[in-house]
N, C-alpha and C positions, 0 to 999 in steps of 0.2 A: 592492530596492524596499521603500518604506514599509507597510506593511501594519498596518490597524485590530490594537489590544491588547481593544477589546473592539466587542461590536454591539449596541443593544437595537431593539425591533419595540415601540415604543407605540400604545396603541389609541386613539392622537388623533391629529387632525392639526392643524398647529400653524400661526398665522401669519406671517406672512415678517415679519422685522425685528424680530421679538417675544420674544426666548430670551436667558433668563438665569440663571446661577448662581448661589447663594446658599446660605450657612452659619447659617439660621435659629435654629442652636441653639448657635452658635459654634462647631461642632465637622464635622459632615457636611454635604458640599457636596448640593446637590440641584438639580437640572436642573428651571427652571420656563419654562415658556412660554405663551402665549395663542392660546384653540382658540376654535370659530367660536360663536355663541350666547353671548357675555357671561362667558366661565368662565377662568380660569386655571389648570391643571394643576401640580401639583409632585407631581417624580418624587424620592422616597426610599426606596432602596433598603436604606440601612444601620442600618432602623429596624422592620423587616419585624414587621408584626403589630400594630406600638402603631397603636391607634383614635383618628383627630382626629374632633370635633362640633363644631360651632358653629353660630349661626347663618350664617355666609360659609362656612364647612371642609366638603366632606361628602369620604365615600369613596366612590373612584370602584368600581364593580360591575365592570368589566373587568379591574382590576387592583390589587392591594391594596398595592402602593409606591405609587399614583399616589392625591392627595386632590385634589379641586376647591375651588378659590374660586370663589364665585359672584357675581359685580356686576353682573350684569343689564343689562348697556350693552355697547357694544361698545366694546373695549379696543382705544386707540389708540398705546400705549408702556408700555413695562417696564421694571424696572433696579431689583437689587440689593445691597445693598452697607451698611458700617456709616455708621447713619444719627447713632444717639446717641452722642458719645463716652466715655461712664462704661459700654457695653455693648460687648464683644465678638460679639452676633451681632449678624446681618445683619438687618435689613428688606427690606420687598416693598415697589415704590411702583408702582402705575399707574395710567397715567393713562385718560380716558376725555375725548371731545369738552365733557364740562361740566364735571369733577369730576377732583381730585387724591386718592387713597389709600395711606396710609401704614400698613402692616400687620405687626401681629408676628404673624409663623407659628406662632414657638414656643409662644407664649401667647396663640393662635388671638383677638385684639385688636386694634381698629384704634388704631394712633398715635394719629393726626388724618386728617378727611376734610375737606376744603375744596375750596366751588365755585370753578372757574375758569371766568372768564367769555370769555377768547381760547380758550380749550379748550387741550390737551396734544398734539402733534405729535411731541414728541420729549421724550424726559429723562435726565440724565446727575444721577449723583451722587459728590458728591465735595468738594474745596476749593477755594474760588474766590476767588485775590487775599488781602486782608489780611482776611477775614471769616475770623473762628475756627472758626465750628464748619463742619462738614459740609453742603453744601447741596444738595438736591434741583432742579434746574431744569428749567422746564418750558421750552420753545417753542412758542407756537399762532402765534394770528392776529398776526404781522408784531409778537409782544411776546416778551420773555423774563422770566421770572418765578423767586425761588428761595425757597425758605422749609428753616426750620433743621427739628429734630427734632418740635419746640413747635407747630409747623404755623405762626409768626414768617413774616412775611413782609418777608423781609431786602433783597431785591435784587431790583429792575424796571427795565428797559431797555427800548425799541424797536428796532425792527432792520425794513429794508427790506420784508419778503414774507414771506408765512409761513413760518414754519421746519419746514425737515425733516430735519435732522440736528444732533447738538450732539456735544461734545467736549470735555473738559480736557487743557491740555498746557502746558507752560512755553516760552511760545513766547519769549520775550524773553531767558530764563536766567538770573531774578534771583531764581529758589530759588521762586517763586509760579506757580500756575496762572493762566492765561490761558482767556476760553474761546471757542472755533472754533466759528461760526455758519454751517450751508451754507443758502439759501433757495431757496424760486422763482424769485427774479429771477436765479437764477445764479451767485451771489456767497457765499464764502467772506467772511465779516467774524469779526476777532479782539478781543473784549474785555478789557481789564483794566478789568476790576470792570464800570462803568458805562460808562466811556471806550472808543472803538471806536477801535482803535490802528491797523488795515492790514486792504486789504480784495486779494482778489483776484479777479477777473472769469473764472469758464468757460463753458464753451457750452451747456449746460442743467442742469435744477435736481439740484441738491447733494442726493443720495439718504443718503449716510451718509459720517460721521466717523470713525477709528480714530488714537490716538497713541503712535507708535512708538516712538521714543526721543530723548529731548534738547527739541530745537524741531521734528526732525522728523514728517510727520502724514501718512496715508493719506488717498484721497477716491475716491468713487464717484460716475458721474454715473448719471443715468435713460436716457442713449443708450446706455450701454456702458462709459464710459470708466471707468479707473480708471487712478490715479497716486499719483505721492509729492513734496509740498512737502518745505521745509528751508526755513522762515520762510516770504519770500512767491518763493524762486526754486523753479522745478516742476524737480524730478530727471529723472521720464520720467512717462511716461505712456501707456498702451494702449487701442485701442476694439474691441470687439466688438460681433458681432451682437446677442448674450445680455445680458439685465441683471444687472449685478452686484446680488443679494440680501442680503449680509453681507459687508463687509469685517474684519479681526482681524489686531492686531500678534502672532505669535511665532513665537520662534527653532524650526524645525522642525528643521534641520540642523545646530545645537548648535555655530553657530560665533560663539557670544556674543552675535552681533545679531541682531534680528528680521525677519522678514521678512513680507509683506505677505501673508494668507490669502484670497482671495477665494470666496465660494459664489455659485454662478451659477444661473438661471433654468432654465437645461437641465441640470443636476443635478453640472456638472463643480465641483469645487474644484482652486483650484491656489495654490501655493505661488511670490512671487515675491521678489527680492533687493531691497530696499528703495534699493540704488545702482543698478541697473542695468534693474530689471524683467524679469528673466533670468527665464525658469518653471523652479525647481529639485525641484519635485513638481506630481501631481497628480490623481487620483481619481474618482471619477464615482456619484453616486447615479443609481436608477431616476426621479427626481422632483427637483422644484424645492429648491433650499439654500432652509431657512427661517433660521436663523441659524450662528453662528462665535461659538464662548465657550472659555474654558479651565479648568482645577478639577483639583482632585488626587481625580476618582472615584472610582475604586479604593481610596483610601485609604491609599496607601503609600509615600507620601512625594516621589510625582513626577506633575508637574500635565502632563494629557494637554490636548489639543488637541480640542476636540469639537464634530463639527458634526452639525446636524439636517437634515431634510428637511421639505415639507410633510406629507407622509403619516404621519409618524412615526419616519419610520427615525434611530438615532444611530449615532455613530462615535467612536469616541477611537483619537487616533495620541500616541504616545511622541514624543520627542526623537529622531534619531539618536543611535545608539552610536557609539561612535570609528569601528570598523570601516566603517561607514556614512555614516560625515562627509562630504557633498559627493556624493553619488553616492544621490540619492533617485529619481531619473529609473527607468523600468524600459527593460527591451530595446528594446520597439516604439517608445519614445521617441528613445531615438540612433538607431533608423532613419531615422527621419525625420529628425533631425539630419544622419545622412551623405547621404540622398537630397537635404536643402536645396543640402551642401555640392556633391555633383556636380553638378546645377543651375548652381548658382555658376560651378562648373569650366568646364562646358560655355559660357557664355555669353563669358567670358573668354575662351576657345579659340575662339571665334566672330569675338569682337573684334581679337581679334590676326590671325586671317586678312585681316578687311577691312584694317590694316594694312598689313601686308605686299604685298596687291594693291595697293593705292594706294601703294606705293613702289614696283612692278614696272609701273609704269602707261607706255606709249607717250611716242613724239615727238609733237609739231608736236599739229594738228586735232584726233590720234587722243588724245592727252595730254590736252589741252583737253576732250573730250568726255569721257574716263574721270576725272577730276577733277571735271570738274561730277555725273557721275553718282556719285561717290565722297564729294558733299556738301564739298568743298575750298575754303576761302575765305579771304579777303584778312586776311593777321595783323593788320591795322590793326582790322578789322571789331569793333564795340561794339555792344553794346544799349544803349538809350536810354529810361529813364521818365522820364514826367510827368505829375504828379495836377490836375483841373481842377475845378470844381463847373458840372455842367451842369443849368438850372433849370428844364429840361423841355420838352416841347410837346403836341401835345393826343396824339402815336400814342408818345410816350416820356414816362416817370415821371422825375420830378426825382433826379438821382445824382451821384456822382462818378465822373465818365471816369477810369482808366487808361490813359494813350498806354504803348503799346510800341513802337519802333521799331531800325530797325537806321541804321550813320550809311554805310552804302553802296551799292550795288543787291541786296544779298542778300535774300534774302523770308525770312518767319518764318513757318513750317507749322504751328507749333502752339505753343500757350500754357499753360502748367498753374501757378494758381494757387494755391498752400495758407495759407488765414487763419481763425483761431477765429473763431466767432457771426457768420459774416458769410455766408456762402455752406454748402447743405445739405449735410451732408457733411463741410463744413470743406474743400472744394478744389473749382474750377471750370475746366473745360475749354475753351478755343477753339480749334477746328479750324475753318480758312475752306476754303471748295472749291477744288479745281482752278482756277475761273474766276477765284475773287476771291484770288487768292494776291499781298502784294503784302509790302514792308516795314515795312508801318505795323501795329499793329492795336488798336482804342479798346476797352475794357473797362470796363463800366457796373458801378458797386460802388452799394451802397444799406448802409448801416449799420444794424443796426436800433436802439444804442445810443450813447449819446455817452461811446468809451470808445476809446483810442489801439488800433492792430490793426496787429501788422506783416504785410504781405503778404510771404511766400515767390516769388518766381516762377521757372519755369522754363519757357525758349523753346526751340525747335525751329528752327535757323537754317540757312540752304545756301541752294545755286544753284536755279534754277528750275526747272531739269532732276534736280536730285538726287535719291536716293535712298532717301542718309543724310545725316545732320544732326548740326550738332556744338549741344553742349547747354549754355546760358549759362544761367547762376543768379544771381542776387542778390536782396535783401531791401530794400521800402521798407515805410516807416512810414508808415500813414493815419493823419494828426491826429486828437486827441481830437474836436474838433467842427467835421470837414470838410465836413457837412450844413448846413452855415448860408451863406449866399451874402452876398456883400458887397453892401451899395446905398443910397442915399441917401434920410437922414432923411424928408424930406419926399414920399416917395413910398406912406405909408400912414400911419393913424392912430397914433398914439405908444402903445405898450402903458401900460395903469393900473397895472402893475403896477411895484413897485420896491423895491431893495436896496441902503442907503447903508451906506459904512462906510470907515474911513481906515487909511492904512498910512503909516507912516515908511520907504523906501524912494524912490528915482530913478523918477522915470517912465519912464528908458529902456526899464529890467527889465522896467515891466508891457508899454512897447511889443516888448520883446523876448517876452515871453510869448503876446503875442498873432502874434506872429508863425509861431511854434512849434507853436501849438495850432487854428487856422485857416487855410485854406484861402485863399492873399490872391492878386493877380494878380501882387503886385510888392510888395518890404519896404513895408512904412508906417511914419511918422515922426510921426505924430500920433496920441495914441490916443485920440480919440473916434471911434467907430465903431458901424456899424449894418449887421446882419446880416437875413435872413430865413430862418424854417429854410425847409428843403425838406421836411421831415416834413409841413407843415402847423401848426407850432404858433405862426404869427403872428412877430413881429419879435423879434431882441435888440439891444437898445441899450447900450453900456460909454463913461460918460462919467469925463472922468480931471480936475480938478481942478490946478493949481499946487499947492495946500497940501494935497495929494496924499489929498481925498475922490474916493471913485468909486462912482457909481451905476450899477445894474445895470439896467437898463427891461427887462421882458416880464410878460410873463401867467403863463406858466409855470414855477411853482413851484422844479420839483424841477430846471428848467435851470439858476434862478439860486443854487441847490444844486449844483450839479454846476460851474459858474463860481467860483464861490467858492471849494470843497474844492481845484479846480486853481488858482489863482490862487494860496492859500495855501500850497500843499504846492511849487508853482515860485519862490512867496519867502521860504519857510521862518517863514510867520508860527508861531507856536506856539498863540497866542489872542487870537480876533478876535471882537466884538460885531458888531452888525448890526442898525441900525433897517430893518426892511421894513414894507410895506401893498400886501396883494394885495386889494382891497376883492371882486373875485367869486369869488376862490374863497374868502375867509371866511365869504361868504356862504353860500358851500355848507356849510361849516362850522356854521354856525348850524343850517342846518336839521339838515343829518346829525345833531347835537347833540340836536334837540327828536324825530329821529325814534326816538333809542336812547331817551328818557326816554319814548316813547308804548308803545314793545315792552318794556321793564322793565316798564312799568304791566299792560300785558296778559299778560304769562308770569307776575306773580306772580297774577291775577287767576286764568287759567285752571288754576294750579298748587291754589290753593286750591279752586278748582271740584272740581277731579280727588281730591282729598283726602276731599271732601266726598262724593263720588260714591263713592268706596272703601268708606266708612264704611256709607254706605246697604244697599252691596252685599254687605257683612258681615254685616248685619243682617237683611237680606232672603234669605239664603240662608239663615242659621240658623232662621230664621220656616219658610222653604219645607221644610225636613228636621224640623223638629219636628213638622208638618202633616203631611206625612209619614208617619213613626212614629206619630200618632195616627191615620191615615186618613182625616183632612179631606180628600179629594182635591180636593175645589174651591178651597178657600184655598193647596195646595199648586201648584195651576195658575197661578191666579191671582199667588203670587208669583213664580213661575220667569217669567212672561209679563211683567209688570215689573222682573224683574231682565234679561231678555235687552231690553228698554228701554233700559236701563241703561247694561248695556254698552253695547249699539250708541252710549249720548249718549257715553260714555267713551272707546271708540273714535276717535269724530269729533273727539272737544276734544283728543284724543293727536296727530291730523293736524293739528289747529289750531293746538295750540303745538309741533309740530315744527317749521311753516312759518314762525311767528314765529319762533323759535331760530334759522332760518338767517338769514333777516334782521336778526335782531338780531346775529348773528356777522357778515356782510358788513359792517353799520353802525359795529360796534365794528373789524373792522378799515382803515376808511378814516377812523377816530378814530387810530387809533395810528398811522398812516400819518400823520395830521396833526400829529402830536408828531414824525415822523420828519425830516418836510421843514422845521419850525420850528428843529430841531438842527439840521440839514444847511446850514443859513445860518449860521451859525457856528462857532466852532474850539476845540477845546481845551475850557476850562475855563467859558467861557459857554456851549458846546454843551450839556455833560453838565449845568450848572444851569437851565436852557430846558428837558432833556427831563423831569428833579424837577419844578419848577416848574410843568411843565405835568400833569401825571400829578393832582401834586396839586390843580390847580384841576379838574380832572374830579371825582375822586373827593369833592370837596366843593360837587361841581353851582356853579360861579360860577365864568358864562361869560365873565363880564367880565373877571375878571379872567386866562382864557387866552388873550383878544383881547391885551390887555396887554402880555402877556409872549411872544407869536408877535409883535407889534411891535418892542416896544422889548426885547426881552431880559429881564434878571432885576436891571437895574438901575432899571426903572421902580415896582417893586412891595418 
């Protein structure tokens, strides 16, 4: 069994996602992390005794390894690492909901501080793509942001939903990093550089990033899950009860490759096979994993594995020895292994009985009846699907039916369905009664995303009298946009909305695309067509041109973003323009636009208010202790009775522009949102100059000309 090399009890407690190691002096690693009230802790132990001061540094009174950084906000992400590259140590960077910091520890100094106006969510640093130097990236509000040493702000992008994980890794293999984006909406997205190369879709929001080796990459969801990709194919994958806290790539078992660390909510760490998801260790604090980092602690030439807790507690485990190679498991462990395996045994020995009975089974009636109870049925016997779009009525919500059926009197007892983001849980049950047992059985699906979903199924088939059932499996595919019903033009108002743009290819293709991707009654040979969703979001209209333009008709934006990105990726466009005019939601645009330029105007207003009120209250306290010390006690009342005035105005204007900052953060992020969906209508290399193009007409307030360029692209301007 693996056993900690060392243990510390710190007198802090630390936040979850927030731990990191750092060589602030290029030489001693030091254990830093983020504790509650605005402060960041660094644990150095290999320096005992030397005094930091600063104004940011103090020493902490509980313990003389440990100095606080003080930022007075609360810290939202940490990470560091060499920032300059003419310096061997390391920088501190974190971030905070308004503010990015860049800190040398050594020489108790800030880099650079710069406001961030999406705020920090997440931050990795490191090399990103053909940018030379080192980049700092943050992730907030549904933007990614990177800037060099210089506080340079080199590299901006949008990305779908806020982010809450980030990542570098070489996903492609062409010697460059890549960087791994997990959000809210679900969704793993992979940049090189600007360009969003491959996205992959899970079941809830993407809690953190780790890169193991090659193209290989770890991920953690907020339900439990954790897994391992290798590009965009998923290796395995596990869910528990418990949230996974910190994931971390390394080789525990010293068998060259690394393996997936995870620290969990209920205090276990375990150690898995990055091919298989095998637990090949595993461990347990009294308290929540706050993070998973690695460093040569000790100092002696071999980098331990170190994980924290919230409370304080750390750990460092070694590598396995040879002796140890493969065998980190302790006793109570392979008990449970052999206890799985007789389980197993038994069940097996169970099954072979019923076997065997049903081959010892009677003549005539008596055969007949021991065979129906035996679940025996006709070798011909098939299960049968078929997916339909049913468009509701006033006691059922608009879905897609799954028919299950059998092709001969046999009945189906039960249905088990397993499909991502579709159903709670990820699998849904049909058991019909005794009464209602028949060979059919309809299964009402509701998507909540327009995004292809294989259904697993697994039926429960026999005689009516049976007992047992023999167990048919197979896999169908729900179209990417099987929520949309087919119907004719003329039977509701035309959406304002629309999306033209041409391709060089066969009309077959795109009628073959649509064939693939919807839900139809029977192949279609013409492709103009007119769908409704079922969501509620009004009509889509695809009309197809001879000289092979095709316009997109609806209201909604981000569908004929999502029509597009499948259209192209099924005809392998590489770069595709796009004149669109969504005239009401630009409109909303406009306003969202004059609302962020009303909350700018008022957070700088009440910023300087607050400034001014600090200044008062410097001077009015110095007045009231001078009064004081001479005995005025009436001018001394008199000032303290205006200064708690004061406060309390200071107070209120602190809630004032708090409440603007968040709306002014919701506003800015369904601006970057509106730079997301104007890329998302495009492909390639007019995508990525549409999302510039538009950045920049924000950041020089000329709104006109980001109407412009969400129209016509970046060939208008």
């Amino acid at each position: 069994m693996l056993v900690p090399v060392f243990t510390l009890k710190l007198n802090h407690k630390i936040n979850p996602h927030m731990v990191t190691v750092g060589k602030y002096d290029g030489m001693h690693p030091c254990l830093t992390a983020a504790t509650q009230a605005g402060k960041v802790f660094i644990h150095n132990p290999h320096t005992r005794g030397q005094r930091l001061s600063s104004s940011r540094i103090t020493q902490s009174t509980q313990d003389s390894d440990i100095s606080l950084l003080n930022i007075n906000q609360a810290v939202s992400c940490l990470a560091s690492g060499v920032f300059n590259p003419s310096h061997e140590h390391h920088s501190l960077l974190v971030g905070t909901q308004t503010d990015l910091l860049a800190y040398d520890v050594h020489n108790n100094s800030d880099v650079f501080y710069r406001e961030v106006a999406d705020g920090a969510n997440a931050i990795v640093l490191g090399q990103l793509g053909g940018i030379s130097p080192p980049l700092a990236i943050i992730g907030g509000n549904c933007a990614l942001q990177g800037f060099d040493h210089e506080g340079n702000d080199l590299f901006w992008t949008v990305t779908g939903d806020n982010v809450r994980s980030l990542c570098l890794c070489d996903f492609t293999g062409d010697g460059n990093n890549e960087l791994l984006v997990g959000s809210e909406d679900y969704d793993i997205r992979v940049f090189k550089e600007d360009e969003m190369m491959a996205e992959m879709t899970e079941t809830e929001t993407v809690t953190s990033l780790c890169h193991m080796h090659g193209s290989r990459f770890g991920y953690a969801l907020a339900n439990g899950t954790v897994g391992v990709y290798d590009r965009t194919a998923r290796y395995w994958r596990i869910k528990s009860k418990n949230q996974a806290m910190s994931i971390h790539a390394f080789d525990l078992n010293s068998d060259g490759v690394c393996e997936l660390i995870t620290g969990w909510s209920n205090g276990k760490i375990d150690a898995r096979s990055d091919r298989t998801g095998e637990v090949i260790f595993k461990d347990n604090f009294t308290s929540s994993v706050a993070g998973v980092v690695e460093g040569d602690y000790r100092m002696d030439g071999q980098i331990q594995l170190i994980c924290t807790s919230i409370e304080g507690e750390v750990r460092g485990y070694l590598p396995a020895s040879k002796e140890m190679k493969g065998n980190l498991m302790d006793a109570s462990v392979e008990q449970d292994l052999i206890r799985e395996l007789s389980n197993r045994k038994q069940n097996l020995l169970l099954e072979l009985r019923n076997y065997q009975e049903n081959s010892k089974a009677g003549t005539g009636s008596k055969k007949k009846e021991k065979e129906g109870q035996m679940g025996v049925i006709p070798a011909n016997t098939q299960l049968q699907t078929a997916l339909s779009v049913n468009t509701g009525s006033e006691n059922h919500k608009p879905s897609v039916d799954l028919t299950i059926s059998t092709s001969n009197e046999t009945i189906i007892r039960a249905v088990l369905i397993f499909a991502e983001g579709i159903f709670e849980g990820e699998s849904h049950v049909v058991h019909p009664s005794a009464q209602n047992l028949s060979g059919c059985i309809r299964v009402p699906i509701i998507p909540p995303k327009d995004v292809p979903v294989d259904l697993h199924i697994k039926a429960f088939v026999g005689g009516k009298s049976s007992t047992q059932f023999h167990v048919f499996e197979l896999t169908r595919q729900l179209p990417r946009f099987s929520m949309y019903a087919l119907c004719t033009q003329g039977s509701a108002p035309k959406p304002r909305g629309k999306a033209t743009f041409s391709i060089n290819d066969r009309l077959q293709r795109v009628v073959m695309w649509l064939n693939q991707n919807f839900l139809l009654p029977e192949d279609i040979e013409v492709p103009d067509v007119c769908f409704t969703s079922l969501r509620g979001a009004g009509q889509l209209c695809i009309k197809i041109e001879q000289s092979g333009e095709i316009t997109v008709n609806t209201d909604d934006m981000d569908l004929a973003g999502d029509v597009i990105q499948s259209l192209s990726s099924f005809l392998a466009i590489e770069d595709l323009n796009v004149d669109a005019d969504f005239p009401d939601y630009f409109e909303e645009v406009r306003n969202t636009l004059v609302q962020v330029d009303e909350y700018h105007s008022v957070h700088q207003r009440l910023t300087a208010e607050m400034a001014d009120h600090s200044n008062l209250i410097r001077n009015m306290l110095v007045q009231a202790e001078d009064a004081r010390l001479m005995g005025d006690m009436k001018t001394m009342k008199k000032r303290y009775i205006e200064l708690f005035d004061l406060n309390r105005d200071l107070i209120n204007g602190y809630k004032i522009r708090s409440n603007n900052h968040a709306e002014l953060l919701n506003c800015l992020r369904a601006v970057n949102q509106v730079i997301q969906r104007a890329g998302r209508l495009r492909v390639g290399k007019p995508k990525n100059q549409v999302i510039t193009a538009c950045r920049d007409a924000i950041k020089n307030n000329n709104v006109n000309a980001l109407f412009k360029i969400m129209r016509a692209g970046i060939q208008s301007c």
